[in-house]
VEXROKE-56556 format. One record per residue (C-alpha): residue number from 1; residue in three letters; chain; x, y, z. Coordinates in steps of 0.1 Angstrom, whole numbers. Layout:
<rec><miro>NUM</miro><keba>ALA</keba><kolmar>A</kolmar><xx>X</xx><yy>Y</yy><zz>Z</zz></rec>
...
//
This chain:
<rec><miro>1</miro><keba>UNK</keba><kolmar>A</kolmar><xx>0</xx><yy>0</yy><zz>0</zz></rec>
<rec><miro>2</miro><keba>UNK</keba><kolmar>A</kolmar><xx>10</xx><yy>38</yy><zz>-6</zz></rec>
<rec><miro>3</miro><keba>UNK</keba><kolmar>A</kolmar><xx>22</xx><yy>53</yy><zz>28</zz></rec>
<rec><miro>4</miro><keba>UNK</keba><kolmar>A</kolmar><xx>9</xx><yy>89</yy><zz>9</zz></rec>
<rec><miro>5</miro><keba>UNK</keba><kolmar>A</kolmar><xx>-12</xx><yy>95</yy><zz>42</zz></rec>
<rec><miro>6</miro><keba>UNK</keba><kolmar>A</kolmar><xx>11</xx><yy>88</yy><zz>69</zz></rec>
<rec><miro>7</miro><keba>UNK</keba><kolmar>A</kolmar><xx>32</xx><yy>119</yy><zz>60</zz></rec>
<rec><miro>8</miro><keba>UNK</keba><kolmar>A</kolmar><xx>26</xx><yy>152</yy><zz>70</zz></rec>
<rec><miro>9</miro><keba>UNK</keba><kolmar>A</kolmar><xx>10</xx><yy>186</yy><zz>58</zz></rec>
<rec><miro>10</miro><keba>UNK</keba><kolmar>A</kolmar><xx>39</xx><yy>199</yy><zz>36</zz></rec>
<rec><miro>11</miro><keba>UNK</keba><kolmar>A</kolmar><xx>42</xx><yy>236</yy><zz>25</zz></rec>
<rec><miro>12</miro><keba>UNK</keba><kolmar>A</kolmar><xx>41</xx><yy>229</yy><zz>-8</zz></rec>
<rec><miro>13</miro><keba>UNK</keba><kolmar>A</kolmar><xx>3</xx><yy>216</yy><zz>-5</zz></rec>
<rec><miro>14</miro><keba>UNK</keba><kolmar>A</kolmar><xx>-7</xx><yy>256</yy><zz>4</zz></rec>
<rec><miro>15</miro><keba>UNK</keba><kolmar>A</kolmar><xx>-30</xx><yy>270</yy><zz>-16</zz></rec>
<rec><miro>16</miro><keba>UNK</keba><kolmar>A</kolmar><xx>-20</xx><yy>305</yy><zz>-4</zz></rec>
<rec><miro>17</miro><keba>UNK</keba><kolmar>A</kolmar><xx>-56</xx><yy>305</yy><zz>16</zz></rec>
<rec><miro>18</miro><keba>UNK</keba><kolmar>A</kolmar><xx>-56</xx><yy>300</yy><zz>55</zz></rec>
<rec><miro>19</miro><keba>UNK</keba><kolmar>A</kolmar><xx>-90</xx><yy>288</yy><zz>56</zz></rec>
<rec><miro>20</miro><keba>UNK</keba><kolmar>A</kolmar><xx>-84</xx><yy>263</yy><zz>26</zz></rec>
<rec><miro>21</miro><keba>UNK</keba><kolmar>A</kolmar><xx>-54</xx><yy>250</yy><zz>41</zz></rec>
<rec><miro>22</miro><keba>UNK</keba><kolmar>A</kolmar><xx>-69</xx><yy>245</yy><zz>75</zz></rec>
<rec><miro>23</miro><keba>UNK</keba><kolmar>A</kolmar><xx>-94</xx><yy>226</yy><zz>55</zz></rec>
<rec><miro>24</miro><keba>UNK</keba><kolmar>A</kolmar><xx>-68</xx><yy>205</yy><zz>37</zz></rec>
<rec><miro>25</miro><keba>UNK</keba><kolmar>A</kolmar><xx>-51</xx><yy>198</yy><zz>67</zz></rec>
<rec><miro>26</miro><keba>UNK</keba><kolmar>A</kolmar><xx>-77</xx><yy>185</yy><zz>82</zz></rec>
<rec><miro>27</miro><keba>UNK</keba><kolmar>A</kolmar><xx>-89</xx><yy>165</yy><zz>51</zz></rec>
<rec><miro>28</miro><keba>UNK</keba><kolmar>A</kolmar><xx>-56</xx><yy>148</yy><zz>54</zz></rec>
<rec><miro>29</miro><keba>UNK</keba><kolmar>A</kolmar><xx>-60</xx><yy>138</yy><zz>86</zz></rec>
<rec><miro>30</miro><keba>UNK</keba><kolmar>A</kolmar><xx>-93</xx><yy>122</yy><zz>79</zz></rec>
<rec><miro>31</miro><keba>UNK</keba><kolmar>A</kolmar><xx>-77</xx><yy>106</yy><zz>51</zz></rec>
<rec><miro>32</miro><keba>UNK</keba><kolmar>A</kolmar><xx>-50</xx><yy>91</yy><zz>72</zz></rec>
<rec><miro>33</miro><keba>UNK</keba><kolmar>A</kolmar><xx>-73</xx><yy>84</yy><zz>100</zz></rec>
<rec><miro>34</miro><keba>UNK</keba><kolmar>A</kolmar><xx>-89</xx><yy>56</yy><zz>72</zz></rec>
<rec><miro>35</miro><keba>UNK</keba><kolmar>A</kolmar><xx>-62</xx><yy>42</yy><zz>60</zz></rec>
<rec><miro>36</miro><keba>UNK</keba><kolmar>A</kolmar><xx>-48</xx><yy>37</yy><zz>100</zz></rec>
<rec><miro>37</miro><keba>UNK</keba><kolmar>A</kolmar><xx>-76</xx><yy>18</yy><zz>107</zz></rec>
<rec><miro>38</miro><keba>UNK</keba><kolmar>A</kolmar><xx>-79</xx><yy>-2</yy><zz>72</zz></rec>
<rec><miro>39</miro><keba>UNK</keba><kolmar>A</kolmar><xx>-63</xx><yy>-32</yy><zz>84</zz></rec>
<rec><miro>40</miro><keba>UNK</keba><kolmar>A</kolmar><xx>-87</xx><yy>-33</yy><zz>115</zz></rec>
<rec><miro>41</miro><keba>UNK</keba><kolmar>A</kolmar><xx>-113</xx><yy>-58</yy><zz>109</zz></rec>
<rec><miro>42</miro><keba>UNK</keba><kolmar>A</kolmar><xx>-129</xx><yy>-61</yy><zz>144</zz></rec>
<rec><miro>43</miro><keba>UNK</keba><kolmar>A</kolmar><xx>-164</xx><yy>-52</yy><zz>148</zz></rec>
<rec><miro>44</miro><keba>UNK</keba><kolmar>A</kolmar><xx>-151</xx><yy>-26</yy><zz>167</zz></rec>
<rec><miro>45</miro><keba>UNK</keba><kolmar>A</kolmar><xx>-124</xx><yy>-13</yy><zz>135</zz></rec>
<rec><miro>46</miro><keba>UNK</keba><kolmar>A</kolmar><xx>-151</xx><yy>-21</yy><zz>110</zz></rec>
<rec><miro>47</miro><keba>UNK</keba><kolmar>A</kolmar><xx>-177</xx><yy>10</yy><zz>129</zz></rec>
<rec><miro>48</miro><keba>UNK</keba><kolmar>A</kolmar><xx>-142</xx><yy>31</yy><zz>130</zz></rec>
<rec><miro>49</miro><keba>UNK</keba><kolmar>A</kolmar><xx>-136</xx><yy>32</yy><zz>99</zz></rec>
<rec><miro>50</miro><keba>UNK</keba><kolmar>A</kolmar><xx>-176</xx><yy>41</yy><zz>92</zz></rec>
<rec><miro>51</miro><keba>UNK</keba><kolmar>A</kolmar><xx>-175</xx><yy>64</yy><zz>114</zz></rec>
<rec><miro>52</miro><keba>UNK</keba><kolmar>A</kolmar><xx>-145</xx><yy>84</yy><zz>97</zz></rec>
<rec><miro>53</miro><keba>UNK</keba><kolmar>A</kolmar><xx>-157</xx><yy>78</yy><zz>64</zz></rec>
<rec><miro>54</miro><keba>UNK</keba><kolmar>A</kolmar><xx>-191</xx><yy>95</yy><zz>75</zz></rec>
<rec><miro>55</miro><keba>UNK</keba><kolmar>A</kolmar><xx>-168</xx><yy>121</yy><zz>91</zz></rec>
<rec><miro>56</miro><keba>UNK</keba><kolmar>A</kolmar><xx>-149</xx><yy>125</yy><zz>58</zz></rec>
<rec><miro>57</miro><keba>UNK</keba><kolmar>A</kolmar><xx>-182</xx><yy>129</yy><zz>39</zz></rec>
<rec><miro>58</miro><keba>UNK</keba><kolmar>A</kolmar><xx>-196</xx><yy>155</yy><zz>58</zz></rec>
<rec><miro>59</miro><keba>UNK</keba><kolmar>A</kolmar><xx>-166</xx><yy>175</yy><zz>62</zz></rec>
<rec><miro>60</miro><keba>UNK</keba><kolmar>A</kolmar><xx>-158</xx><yy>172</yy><zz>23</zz></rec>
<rec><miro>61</miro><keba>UNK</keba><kolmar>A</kolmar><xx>-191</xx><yy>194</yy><zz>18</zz></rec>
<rec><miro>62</miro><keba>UNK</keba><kolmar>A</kolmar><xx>-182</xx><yy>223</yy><zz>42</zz></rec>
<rec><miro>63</miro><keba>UNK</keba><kolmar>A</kolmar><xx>-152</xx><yy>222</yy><zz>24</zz></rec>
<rec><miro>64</miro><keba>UNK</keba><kolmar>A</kolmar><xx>-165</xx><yy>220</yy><zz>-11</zz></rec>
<rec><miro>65</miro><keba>UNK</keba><kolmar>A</kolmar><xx>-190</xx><yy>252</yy><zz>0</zz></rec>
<rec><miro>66</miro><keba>UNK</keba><kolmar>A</kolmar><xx>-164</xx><yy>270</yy><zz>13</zz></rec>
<rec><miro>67</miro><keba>UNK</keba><kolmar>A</kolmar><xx>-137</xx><yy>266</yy><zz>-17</zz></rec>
<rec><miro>68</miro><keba>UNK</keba><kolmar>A</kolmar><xx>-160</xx><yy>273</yy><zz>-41</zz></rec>
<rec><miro>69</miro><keba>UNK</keba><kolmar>A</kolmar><xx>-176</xx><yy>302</yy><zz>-21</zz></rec>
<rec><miro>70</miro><keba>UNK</keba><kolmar>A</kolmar><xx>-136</xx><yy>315</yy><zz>-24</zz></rec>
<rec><miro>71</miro><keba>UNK</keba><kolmar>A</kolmar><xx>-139</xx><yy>308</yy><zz>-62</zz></rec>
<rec><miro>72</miro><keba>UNK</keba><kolmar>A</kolmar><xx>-170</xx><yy>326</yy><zz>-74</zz></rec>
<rec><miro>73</miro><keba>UNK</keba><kolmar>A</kolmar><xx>-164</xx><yy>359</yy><zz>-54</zz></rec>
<rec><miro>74</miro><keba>UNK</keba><kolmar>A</kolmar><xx>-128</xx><yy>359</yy><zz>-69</zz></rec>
<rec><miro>75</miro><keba>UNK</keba><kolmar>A</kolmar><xx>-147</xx><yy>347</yy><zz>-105</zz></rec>
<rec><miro>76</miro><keba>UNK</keba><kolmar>A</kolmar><xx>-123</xx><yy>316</yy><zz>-111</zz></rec>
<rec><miro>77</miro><keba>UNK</keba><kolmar>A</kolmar><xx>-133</xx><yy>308</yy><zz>-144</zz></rec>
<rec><miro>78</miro><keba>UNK</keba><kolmar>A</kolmar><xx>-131</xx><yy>268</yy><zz>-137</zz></rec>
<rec><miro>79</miro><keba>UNK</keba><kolmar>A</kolmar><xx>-153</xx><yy>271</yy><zz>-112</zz></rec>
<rec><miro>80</miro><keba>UNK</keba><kolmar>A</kolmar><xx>-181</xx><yy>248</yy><zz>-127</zz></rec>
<rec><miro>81</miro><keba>UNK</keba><kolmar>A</kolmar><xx>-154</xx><yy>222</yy><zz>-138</zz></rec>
<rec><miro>82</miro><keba>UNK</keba><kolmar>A</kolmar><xx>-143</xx><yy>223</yy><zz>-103</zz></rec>
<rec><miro>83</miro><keba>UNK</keba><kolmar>A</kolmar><xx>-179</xx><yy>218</yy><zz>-89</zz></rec>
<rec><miro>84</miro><keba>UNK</keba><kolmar>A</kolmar><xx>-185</xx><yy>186</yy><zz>-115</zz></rec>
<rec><miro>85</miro><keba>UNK</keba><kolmar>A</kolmar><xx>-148</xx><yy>175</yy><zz>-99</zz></rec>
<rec><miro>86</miro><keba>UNK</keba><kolmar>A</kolmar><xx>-159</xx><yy>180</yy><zz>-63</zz></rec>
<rec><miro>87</miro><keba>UNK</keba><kolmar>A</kolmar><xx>-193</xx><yy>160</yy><zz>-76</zz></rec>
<rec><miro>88</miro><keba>UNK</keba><kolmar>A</kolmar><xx>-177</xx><yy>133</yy><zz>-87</zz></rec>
<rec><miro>89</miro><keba>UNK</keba><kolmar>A</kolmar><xx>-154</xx><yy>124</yy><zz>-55</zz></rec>
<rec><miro>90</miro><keba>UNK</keba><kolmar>A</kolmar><xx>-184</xx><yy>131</yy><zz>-33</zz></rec>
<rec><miro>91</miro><keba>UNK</keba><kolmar>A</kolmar><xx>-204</xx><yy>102</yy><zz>-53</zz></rec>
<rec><miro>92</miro><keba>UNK</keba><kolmar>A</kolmar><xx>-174</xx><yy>80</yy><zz>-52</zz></rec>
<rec><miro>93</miro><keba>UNK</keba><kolmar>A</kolmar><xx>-171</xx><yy>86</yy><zz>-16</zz></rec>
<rec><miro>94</miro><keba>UNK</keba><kolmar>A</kolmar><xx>-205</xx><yy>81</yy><zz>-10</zz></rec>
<rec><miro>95</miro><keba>UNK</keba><kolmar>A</kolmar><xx>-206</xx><yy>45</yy><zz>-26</zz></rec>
<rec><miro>96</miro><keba>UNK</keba><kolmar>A</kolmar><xx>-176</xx><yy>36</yy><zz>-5</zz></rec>
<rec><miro>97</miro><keba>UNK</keba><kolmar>A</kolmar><xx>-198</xx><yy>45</yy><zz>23</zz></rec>
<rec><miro>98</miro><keba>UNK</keba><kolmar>A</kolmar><xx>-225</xx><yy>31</yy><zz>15</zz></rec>
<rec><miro>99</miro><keba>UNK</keba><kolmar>A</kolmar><xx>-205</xx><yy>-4</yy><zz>4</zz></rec>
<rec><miro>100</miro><keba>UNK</keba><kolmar>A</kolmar><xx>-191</xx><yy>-4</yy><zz>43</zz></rec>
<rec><miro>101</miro><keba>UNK</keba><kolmar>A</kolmar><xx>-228</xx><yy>1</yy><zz>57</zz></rec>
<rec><miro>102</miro><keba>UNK</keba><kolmar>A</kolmar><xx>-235</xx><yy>-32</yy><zz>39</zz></rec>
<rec><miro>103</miro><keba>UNK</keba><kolmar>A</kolmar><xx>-205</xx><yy>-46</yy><zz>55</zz></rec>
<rec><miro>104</miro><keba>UNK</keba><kolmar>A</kolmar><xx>-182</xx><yy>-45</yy><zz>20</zz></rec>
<rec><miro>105</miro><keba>UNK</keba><kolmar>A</kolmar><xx>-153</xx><yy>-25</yy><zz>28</zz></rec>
<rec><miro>106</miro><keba>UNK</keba><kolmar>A</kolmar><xx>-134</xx><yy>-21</yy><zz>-3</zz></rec>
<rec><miro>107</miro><keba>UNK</keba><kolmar>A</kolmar><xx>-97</xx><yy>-15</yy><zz>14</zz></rec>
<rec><miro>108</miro><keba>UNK</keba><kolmar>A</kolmar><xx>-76</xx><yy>-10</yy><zz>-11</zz></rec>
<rec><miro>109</miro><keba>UNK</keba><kolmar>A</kolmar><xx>-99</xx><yy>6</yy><zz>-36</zz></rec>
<rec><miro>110</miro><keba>UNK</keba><kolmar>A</kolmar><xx>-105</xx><yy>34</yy><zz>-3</zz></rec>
<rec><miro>111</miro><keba>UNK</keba><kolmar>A</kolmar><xx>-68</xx><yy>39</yy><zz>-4</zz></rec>
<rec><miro>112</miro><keba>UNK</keba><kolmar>A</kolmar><xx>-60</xx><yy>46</yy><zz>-38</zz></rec>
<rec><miro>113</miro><keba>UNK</keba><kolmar>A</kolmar><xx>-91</xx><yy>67</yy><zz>-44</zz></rec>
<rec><miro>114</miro><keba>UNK</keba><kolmar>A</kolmar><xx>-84</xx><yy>90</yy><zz>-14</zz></rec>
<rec><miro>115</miro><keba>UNK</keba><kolmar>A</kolmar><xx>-42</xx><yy>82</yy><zz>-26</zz></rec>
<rec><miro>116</miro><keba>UNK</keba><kolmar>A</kolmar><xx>-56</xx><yy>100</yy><zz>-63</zz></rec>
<rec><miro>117</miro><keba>UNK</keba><kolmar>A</kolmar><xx>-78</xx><yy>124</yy><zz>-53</zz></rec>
<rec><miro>118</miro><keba>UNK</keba><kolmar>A</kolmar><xx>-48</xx><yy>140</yy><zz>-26</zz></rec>
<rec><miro>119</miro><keba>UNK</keba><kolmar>A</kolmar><xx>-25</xx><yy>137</yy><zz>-55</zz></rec>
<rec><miro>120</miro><keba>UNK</keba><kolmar>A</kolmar><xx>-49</xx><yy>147</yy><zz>-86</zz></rec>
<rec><miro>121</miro><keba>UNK</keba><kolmar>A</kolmar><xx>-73</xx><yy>171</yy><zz>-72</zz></rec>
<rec><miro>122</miro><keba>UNK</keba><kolmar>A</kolmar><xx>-57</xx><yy>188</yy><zz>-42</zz></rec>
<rec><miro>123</miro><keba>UNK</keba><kolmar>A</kolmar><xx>-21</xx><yy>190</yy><zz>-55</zz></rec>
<rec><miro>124</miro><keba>UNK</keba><kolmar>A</kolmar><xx>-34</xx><yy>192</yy><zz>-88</zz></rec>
<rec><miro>125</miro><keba>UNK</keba><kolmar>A</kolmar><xx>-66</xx><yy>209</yy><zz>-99</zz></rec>
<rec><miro>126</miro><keba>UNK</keba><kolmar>A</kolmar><xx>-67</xx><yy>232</yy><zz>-66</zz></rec>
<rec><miro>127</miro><keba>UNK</keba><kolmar>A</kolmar><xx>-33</xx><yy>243</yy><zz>-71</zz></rec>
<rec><miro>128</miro><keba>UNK</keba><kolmar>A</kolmar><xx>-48</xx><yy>263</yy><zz>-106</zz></rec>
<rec><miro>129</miro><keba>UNK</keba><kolmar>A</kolmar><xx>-68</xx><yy>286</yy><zz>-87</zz></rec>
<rec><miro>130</miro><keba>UNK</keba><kolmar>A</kolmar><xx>-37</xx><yy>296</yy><zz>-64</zz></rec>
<rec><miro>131</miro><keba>UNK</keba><kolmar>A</kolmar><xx>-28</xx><yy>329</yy><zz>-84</zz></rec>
<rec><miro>132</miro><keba>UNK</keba><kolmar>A</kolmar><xx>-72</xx><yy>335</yy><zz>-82</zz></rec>
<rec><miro>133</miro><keba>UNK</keba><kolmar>A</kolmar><xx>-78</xx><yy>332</yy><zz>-44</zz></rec>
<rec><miro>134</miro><keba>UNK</keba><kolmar>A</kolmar><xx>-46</xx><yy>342</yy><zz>-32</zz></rec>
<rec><miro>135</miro><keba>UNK</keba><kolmar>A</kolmar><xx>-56</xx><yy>377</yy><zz>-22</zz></rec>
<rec><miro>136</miro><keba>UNK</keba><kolmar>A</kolmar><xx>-93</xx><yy>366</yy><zz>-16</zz></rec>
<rec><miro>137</miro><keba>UNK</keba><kolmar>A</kolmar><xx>-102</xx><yy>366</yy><zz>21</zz></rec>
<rec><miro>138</miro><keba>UNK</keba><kolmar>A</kolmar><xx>-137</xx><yy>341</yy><zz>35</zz></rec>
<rec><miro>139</miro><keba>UNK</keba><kolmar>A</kolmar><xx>-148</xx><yy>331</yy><zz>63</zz></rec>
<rec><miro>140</miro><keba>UNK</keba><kolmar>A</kolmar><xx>-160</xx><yy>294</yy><zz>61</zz></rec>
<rec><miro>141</miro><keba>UNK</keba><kolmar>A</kolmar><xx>-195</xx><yy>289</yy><zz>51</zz></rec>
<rec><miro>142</miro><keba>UNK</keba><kolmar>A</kolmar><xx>-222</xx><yy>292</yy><zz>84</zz></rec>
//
């Protein structure tokens, strides 16, 4: 397995946006959280890792309001390409937890998607609205 999540926030994965990174940061955390407990499969590590992918779920949507708040008052003009992006992972996130409810914990599949979407969407795609949002104070979403 990738050990992507066991390392630490880096300065490089700023996005020049307290509030984002904040967010990040603690994305990665949840991210790292899952993959901790993957190999756990007590009854007890089974409802751990639920409970952090339901955790991860509801925090991705503050986040997902909140960054795209940031990118339609600065008028990003990827901003609905983003939104179909941050669609897409919340469906694929939402299957995995919905597979786990039903006792089908798909591992591995977990670890890449969450190893990919670190490495495609928040080091990649995010990082293009950098020189946008930079200058762009918000307060998170209420």
């Amino acid at each position: 397995m990738d050990q992507l999540f066991f390392v630490e926030w880096q300065p490089s994965y700023s996005v020049g946006n307290q509030v984002l990174d904040e967010q990040h940061k603690k994305l990665l955390g949840l991210c790292k959280k899952a993959v901790l407990c993957m190999s756990d499969s007590s009854p007890e590590g089974v409802r751990l890792f639920h409970d952090i992918l339901g955790e991860l779920s509801d925090y991705v949507r503050t986040h997902f309001r909140t960054e795209e708040a940031l990118m339609k008052e600065c008028g990003y003009p990827q901003l609905a390409q983003h939104q179909r992006e941050h669609d897409k992972y919340h469906d694929r996130l939402t299957d995995f937890l919905v597979m786990a409810s039903r006792g089908d914990i798909n591992r591995d599949g977990l670890h890449h998607y969450l190893s990919n979407w670190w490495s495609e969407h928040i080091q990649g795609s995010d990082m293009q609205y950098v020189t946008s949002i930079k200058a762009t104070p918000i307060a998170p979403p209420r």
